[in-house]
C-alpha angles and dihedrals in degrees: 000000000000124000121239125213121225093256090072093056121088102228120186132232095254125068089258115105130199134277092227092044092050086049097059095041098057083048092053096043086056101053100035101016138256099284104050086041094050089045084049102051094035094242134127117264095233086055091051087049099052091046085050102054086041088057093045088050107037106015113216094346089063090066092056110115103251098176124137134191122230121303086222129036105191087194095040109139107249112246086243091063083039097062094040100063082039090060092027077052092046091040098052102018091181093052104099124202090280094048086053098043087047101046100031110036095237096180094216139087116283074243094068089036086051098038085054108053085044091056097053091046095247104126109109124231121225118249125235126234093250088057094044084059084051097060088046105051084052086046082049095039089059093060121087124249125276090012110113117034123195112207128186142142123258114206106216095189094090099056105099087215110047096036093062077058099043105079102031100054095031087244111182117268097208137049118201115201145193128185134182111223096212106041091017088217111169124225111187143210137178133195141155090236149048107242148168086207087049095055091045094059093038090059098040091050090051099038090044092054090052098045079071102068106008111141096215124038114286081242086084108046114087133207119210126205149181125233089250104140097240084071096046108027123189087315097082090178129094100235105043093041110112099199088063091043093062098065097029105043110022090029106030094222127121128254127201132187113219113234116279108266097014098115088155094067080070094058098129097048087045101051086056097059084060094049094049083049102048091036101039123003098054087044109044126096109188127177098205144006096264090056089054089055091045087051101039087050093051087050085049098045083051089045090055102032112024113018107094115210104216097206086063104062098279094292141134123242083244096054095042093054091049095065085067108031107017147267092271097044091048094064100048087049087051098047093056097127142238110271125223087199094184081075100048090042088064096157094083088183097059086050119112114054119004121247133214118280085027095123103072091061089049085057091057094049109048079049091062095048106045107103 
């Protein structure tokens, strides 16, 4: 048989070896000795002899670990402290050994504080970022359809294949996009500029398309937004900013800014902007500006009706959105179309960042404007 060395065995962390090691150690001490055995298998030679004579008296049984801890600890933690951090632990999971010395007085080492709650199996792993998406997508999947937008502005200068096409063929600078975080389902709007005027119409057009079909009442649909200038303009206050008044006075719906410095809360409306660049935009040749609208609508129209998102049960924006508002209502939503909001925005001289009372002539006008 051959002999194997200490490396190939598998020994645990504690003093206790095992059963199979002892086993061929003992062989191995019968048949070369003690001492080439014990340098062999990295053990002392005292150890190797007392296994030895065990193994002579008793055969296997004599390999079993018999070892047994003191029948009396002086300094032992009485089960009454014992069942305190354990109910202090289940009480405030997020309170460690240091938290629960600190706050409760327990008289005893961060060592004892730490060994009890690991021995009850109370110590919390830390989740993983792929958990923590996964939370998130069940927290997402309870709200209904069509009742939380996320809106933001995505610069196209700085995609190599879409700039060399940018100035030649008059290709639109800005994407404005809205995105649904239950269903995903993208709207879309384009512009050669970054506007206040330009966000406005974006979100009345949008908001007054689903007010058409929307199965609660529009009170209840947020829109989320960064602090990004194009939503708040030169009026920094709630109540004179036009962007806000938008949603919340001419369409009834709420409006929330994310926390400064919080991106990630934008996390939907931003992975889009990846998927539109890595599926379209580095992919797509156009010849005009008309041919980009005509192409940017039928990857729209995939994103919304045929391209599954895995993360979401297999399953299209559209169908998603037809288990909560129907079969008939998730197409129209679907079928809002791509904006080219340098036509709808006519007055050239009101363009750039939107000013207060601005929102009753962008009324007008969309209404001008809706087929």
């Amino acid at each position: 048989m051959e002999r194997k060395s200490y490396s190939t065995y598998s020994v645990g962390k504690g003093k206790e070896y095992p059963f199979e090691f002892k086993h061929d150690a003992v062989s191995a001490a019968q048949e070369l000795g003690i001492k080439p055995a014990a340098r062999r298998f990295k053990v002392a030679r005292n150890t190797l002899k007392i296994w030895l004579v065990r193994y002579q008296k008793e055969g296997k049984k004599g390999l079993i670990d018999k070892r047994q801890g003191p029948n009396y600890i002086p300094n032992k933690m009485p089960a009454e402290m014992e069942e305190k951090i354990i109910s202090i632990r289940q009480m405030t999971k997020c309170f460690g050994p240091l938290r629960i010395k600190y706050h409760y007085g327990i008289p005893y080492s961060l060592g004892a504080i730490q060994r009890v709650i690991r021995s009850h199996g109370l110590t919390r792993r830390r989740r993983k970022v792929r958990e923590k998406r996964r939370d998130m997508r069940a927290v997402k999947a309870k709200r209904h359809s069509m009742a939380h937008m996320q809106m933001d502005v995505k610069y196209l200068t700085d995609i190599p294949n879409y700039w060399e096409q940018l100035k030649p063929l008059g290709l639109p600078k800005f994407q404005y996009t809205i995105r649904e975080t239950k269903t995903g389902m993208l709207f879309l709007g384009y512009s050669d500029e970054l506007s206040g005027l330009n966000a406005c119409t974006m979100i009345d057009y949008v908001l007054d398309e689903l007010k058409l079909d929307l199965p609660f009442d529009i009170s209840e649909l947020t829109v989320q937004t960064d602090n990004g200038s194009e939503f708040s303009g030169q009026a920094r206050r709630i109540e004179t900013n036009p962007f806000v008044q938008m949603i919340e006075k001419r369409h009834r719906a709420n409006h929330v800014y994310i926390r400064p410095g919080h991106c990630n809360a934008q996390a939907d409306v931003e992975s889009s902007h990846q998927l539109i660049e890595e599926e379209f935009f580095d992919l797509t040749r156009f010849t005009d500006r008309e041919d980009f609208f005509r192409k940017v609508e039928s990857y729209r129209l995939y994103f919304n009706f045929t391209r599954p998102n895995f993360h979401k049960g297999t399953r299209t924006p559209q169908k998603i959105c037809a288990s909560d508002c129907g079969s008939s209502t998730s197409y129209n939503f679907s079928l809002i179309k791509t904006l080219d909001l340098d036509k709808i925005s006519t007055f050239s001289y009101q363009r750039g960042q939107s000013i207060p009372g601005l929102t009753e002539k962008l009324s007008n006008l969309h209404t001008e404007y809706r087929p």
